[in-house]
C-alpha positions in Angstrom: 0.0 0.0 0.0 1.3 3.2 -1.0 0.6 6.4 1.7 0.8 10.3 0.9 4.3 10.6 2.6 3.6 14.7 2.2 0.0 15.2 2.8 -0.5 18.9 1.9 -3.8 19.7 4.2 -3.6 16.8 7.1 -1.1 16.5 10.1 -1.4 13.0 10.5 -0.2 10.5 13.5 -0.4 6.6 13.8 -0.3 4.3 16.1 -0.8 0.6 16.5 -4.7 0.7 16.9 -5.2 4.2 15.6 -4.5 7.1 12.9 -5.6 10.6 14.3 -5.8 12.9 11.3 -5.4 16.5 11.7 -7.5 19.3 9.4 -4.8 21.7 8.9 -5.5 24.4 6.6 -5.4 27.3 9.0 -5.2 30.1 6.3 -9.3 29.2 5.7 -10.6 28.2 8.8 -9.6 24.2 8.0 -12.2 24.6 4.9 -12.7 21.0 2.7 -10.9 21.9 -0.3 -10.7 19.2 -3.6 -6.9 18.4 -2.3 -8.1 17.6 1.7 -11.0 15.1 0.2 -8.3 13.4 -1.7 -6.1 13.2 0.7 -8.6 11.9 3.2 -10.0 9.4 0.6 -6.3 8.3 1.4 -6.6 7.8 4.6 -9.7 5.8 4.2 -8.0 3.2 1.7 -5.1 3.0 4.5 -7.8 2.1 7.2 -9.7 -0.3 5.1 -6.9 -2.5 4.3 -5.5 -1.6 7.6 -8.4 -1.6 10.1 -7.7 1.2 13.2 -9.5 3.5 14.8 -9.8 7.1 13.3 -9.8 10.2 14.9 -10.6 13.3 13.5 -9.9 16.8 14.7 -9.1 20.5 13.5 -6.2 22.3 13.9 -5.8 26.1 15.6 -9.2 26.3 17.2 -11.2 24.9 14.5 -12.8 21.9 13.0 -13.8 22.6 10.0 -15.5 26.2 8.7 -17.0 23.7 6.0 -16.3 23.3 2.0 -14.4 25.9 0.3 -16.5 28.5 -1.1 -14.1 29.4 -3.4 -14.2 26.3 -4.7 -18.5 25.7 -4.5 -18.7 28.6 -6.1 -17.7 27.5 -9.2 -19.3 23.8 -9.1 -22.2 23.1 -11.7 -24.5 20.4 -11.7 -22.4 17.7 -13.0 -20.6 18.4 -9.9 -23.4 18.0 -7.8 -24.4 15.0 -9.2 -21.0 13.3 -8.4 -21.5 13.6 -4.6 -17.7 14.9 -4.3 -18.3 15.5 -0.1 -21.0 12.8 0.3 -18.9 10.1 -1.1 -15.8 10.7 0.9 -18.4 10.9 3.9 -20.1 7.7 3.4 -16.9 5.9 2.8 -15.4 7.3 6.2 -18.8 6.3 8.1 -18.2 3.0 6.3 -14.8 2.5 8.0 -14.3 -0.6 9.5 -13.5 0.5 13.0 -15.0 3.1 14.8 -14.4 7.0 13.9 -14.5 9.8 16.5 -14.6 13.3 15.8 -13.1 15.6 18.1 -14.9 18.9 17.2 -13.1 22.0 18.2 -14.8 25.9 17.6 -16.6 25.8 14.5 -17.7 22.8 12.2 -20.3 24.2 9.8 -21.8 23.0 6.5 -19.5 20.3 5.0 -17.6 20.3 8.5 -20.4 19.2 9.9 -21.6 16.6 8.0 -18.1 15.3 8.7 -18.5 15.4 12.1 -22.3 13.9 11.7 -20.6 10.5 9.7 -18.2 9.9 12.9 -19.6 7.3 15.1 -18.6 9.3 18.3 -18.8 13.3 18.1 -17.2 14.8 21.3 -16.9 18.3 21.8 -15.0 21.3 23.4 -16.6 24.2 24.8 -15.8 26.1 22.0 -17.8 24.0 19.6 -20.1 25.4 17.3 -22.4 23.2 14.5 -24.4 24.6 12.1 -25.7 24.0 8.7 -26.2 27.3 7.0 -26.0 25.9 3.3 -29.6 27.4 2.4 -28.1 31.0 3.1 -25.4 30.6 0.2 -28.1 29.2 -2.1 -27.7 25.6 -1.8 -28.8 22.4 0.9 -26.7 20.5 2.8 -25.8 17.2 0.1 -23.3 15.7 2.5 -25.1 13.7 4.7 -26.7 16.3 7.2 -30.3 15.9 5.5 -30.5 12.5 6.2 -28.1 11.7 8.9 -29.1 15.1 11.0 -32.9 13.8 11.6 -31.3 10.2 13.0 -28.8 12.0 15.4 -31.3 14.4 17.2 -34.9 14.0 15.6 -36.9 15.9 12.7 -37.6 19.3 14.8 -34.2 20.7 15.5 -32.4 18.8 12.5 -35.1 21.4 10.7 -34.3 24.4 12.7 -30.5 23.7 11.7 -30.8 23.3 7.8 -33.9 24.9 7.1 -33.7 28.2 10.0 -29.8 28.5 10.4 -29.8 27.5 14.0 -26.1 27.5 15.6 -25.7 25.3 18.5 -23.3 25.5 21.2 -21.4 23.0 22.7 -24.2 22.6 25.8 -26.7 22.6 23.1 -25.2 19.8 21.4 -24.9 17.6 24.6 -28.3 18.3 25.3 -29.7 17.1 22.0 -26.9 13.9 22.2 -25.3 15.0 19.0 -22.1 15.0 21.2 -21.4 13.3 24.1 -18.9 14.7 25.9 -17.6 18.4 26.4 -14.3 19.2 27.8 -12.3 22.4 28.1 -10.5 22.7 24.5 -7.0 22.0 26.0 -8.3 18.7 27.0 -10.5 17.5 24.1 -7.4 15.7 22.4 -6.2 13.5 25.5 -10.7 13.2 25.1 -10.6 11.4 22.2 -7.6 9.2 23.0 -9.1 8.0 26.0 -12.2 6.9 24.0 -10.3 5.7 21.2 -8.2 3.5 24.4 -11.6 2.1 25.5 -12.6 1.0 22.0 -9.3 0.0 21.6 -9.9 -2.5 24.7 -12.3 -4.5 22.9 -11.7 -7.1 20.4 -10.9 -5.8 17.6 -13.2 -8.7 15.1 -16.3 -8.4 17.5 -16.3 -4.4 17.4 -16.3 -4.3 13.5 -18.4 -6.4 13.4 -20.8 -5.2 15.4 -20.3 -1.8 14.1 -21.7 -3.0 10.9 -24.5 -5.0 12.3 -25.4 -1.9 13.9 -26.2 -0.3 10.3 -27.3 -2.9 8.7 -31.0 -2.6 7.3 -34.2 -3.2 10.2 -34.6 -6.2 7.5 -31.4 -8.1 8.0 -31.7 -8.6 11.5 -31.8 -11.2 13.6 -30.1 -13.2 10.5 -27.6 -10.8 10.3 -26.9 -10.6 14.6 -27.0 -14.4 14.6 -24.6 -14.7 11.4 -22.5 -12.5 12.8 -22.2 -13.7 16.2 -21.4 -17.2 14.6 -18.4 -16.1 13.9 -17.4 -14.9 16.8 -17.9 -18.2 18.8 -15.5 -19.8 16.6 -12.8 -16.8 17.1 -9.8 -17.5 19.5 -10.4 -14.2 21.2 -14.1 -15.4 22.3 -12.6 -18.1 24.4 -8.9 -16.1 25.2 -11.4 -13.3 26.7 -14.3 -15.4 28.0 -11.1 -17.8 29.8 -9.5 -14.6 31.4 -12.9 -13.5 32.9 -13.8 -16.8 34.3 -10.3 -16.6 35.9 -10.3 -13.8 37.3 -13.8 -14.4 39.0 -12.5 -17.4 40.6 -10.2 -15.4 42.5 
């Protein structure tokens, strides 16, 4: 596998169970430009073939102030129509192992719907999310206006996208689109402690129960049970379930 040795828009650190990738374009607010989407597609072929735990975060302050405008500005419907955000979102909420975004100041429109196709969304007090794509002209493609109504319900995913509603960091928390807040200094040593709690878990029995978890209300129990016969045949079922019974004896 060959990796970006010089990503261009990324700080990016790895470690045996994780990759945390940085958003680094400080000049624009950490704004999703064409070269960050490819260089996060990257990432994501690294992780598929490479299974870790991802951890997303912003650097100076920020998340993400969302897609480069510069850059929407001049997209036409054949752009549209190739779903160049969605498609880099649905393939990171595809990952195999769990994603956590670690959402510092402000993640708006395409930063958002980043931050929406993370499995775990854990904030600072700083944060700010917002969708305010029908104020430029446009909707919210990404993700937010499907994803948005599963993470906090119909009535305030409408007052985001469709009234330009800004929430806070409490606000968030309260709605359980994030679930933690810490002081900005410690949201980083955050994430790592929840990416060390994953990481504490069986690797084969948390992908797949991350993707049981999606799969379609039709596919289960078929899908649980299939699944889970897997499992008990694994050498980490009886390694782990050995260990336990020990240390109860005690």
């Amino acid at each position: 596998m060959t990796l970006n040795p010089d990503p261009t828009t990324l700080t990016i650190e790895r470690r045996a169970d994780r990759v945390h990738v940085q958003l680094d374009r400080p000049d624009v607010r950490n704004a999703i430009d064409q070269t960050m989407i490819d260089e996060l597609h990257a990432i994501c072929a690294e992780l598929e073939q490479q299974p870790r735990i991802l951890i997303i975060s912003g650097a100076n302050g920020v998340f993400a102030s969302g897609a480069d405008i510069a850059q929407l500005r001049e997209r036409r419907r054949d752009d549209a129509l190739l779903g160049i955000n969605s498609g880099l979102f649905s393939r990171i909420a595809k990952l195999p192992m769990p994603v956590i975004a670690a959402i510092d100041g402000w993640a708006l429109g395409g930063g958002a719907e980043l931050a929406y196709a993370a499995d775990f969304r854990i904030a600072s007090t700083s944060a700010r999310l917002g969708n305010p794509e029908t104020a430029l002209g446009i909707l919210p493609a990404a993700g937010a206006l499907w994803r948005l109504a599963e993470l906090v319900g119909e009535p305030v995913a409408k007052e985001i996208i469709l009234a330009g509603r800004i929430l806070s960091a409490t606000e968030c928390l309260a709605v359980h689109l994030v679930t933690e807040v810490h002081d900005p200094d410690d949201l980083l040593a955050a994430a790592h402690a929840l990416a060390d709690r994953i990481g504490a878990q069986d690797p084969l029995a948390t992908r797949l129960a991350k993707e049981v978890f999606h799969a379609p209300r039709a596919a289960h129990p078929l899908v649980d049970n299939t699944a889970q016969s897997i499992l008990f045949e694994s050498e980490a079922k009886f390694t782990r379930m050995d260990a336990f019974l020990a240390r109860r004896k005690r």
